[in-house]
N, C-alpha and C positions, 0 to 999 in steps of 0.2 A: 203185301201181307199185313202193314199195317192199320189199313182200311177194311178189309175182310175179303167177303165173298162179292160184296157189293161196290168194288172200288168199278168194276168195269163200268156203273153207272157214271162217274164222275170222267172216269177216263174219255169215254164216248161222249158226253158234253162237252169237256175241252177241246175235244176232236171235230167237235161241231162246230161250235163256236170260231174256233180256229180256222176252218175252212168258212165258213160265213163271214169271218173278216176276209180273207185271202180274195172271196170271189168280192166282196165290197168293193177294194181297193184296187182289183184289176178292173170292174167296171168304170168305179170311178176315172183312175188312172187315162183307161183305152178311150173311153168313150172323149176328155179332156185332148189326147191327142189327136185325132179323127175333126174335134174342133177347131184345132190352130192348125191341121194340115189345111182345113177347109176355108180358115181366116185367113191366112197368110198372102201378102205379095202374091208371090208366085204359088196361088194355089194348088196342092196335089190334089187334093178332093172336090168335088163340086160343093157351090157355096150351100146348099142344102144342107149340109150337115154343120153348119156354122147356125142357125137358127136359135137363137135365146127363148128360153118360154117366158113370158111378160111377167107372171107371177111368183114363180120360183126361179128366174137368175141363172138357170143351166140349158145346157144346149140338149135338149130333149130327145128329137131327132138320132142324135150321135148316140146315147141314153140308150134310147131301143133298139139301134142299129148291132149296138153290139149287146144287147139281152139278145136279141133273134141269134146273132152267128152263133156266141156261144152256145145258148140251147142246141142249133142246131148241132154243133160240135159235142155235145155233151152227148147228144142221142148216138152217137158213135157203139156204143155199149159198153167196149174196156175204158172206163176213166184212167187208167193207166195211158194209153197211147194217147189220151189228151194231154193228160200231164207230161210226158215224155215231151208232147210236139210243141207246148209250153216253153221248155225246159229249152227246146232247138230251137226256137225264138230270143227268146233271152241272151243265150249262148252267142247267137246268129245278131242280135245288136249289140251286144259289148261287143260284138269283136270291130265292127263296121264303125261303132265311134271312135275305138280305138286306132283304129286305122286312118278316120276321119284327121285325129288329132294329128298322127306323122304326117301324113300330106299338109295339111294347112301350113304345118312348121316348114315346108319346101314351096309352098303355094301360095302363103303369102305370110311372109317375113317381118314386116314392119306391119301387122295388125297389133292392137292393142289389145291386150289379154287382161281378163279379170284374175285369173291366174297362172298360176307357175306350176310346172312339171319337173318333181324333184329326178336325178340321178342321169345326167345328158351324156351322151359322148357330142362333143360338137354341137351340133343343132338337131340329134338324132333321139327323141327320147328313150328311153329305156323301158320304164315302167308300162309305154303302151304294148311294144313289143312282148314282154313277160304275158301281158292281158290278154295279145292275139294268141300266142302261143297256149297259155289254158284253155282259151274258149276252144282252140282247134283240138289241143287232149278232152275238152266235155263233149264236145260234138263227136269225137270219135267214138267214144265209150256207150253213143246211143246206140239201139237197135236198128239195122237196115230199113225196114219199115218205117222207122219214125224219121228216121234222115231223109228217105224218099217223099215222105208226107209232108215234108216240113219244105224240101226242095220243090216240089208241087204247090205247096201254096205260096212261095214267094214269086214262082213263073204267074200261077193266076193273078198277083198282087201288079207285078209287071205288068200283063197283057191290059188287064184293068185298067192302070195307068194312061199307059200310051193309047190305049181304046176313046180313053176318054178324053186325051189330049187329043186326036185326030177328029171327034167328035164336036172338040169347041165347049165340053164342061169344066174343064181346068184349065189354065193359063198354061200357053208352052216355055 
């Protein structure tokens, strides 16, 4: 009311802007992971997508690999079930790190940690379990469609995998 009849101008910019960082920062972000899965020792990805461009210092390759999926995900038409299958992603890696974390604490005991997990019973954390536990209340609360969509692309993400470990482009 303070702005008048013209605030929806300024609103819808921030709204822009806001999602034009948002998709910045997952390109950047995804495109950095898909890197080091593909640098790594034990590579998951084929060394392709480790590729530095000479002149600009970023792995290119990884860059447009995931400009293409996204668009292609974007031409979906509800941006909503994008965001949703987002959102089951997200959801679907906090919980797996969190998980990651109790195991190691029983899987390997004398590793040295950069840090501390406050609130133990024993050698049991606490705080991961709280973590699993919401990510399983966020997951629930999604729509059947986007839980199925989200459960479909981690099988294609598997099959990928192992496809391409039997194939001889990632390291077993």
């Amino acid at each position: 009311a303070a702005l008048g009849s013209n605030a929806f101008i300024l609103l819808a910019a921030i709204a822009l802007f806001s999602t034009a960082n948002t998709v910045l920062i997952i390109l950047i972000a995804t495109s950095r992971m898909i890197y080091g899965m593909s640098k790594d020792d034990d590579r998951s990805l084929p060394e392709t997508f480790s590729q530095v461009h000479k002149k600009r210092r970023t792995p290119w390759i990884a860059v447009i690999s995931v400009l293409l999926l996204s668009s292609a995900f974007a031409m979906i038409g509800d941006i909503t079930i994008v965001a949703e299958l987002t959102n089951f992603a997200v959801f679907s890696a906090f919980m797996v790190v969190n998980a990651s974390l109790i195991a190691l604490r029983y899987k390997s005991p004398n590793l040295k940690r950069k840090f501390k997990v406050p609130l133990n019973i024993g050698k049991f954390p606490i705080l991961p379990l709280l973590g699993i536990i919401t990510c399983i209340f966020m997951l629930a609360n999604l729509e059947l469609i986007v839980i199925a969509g989200g459960i479909t692309l981690i099988a294609v993400g598997l099959l990928m995998h192992y496809g391409l470990k039997e194939l001889k482009y990632i390291k077993a």
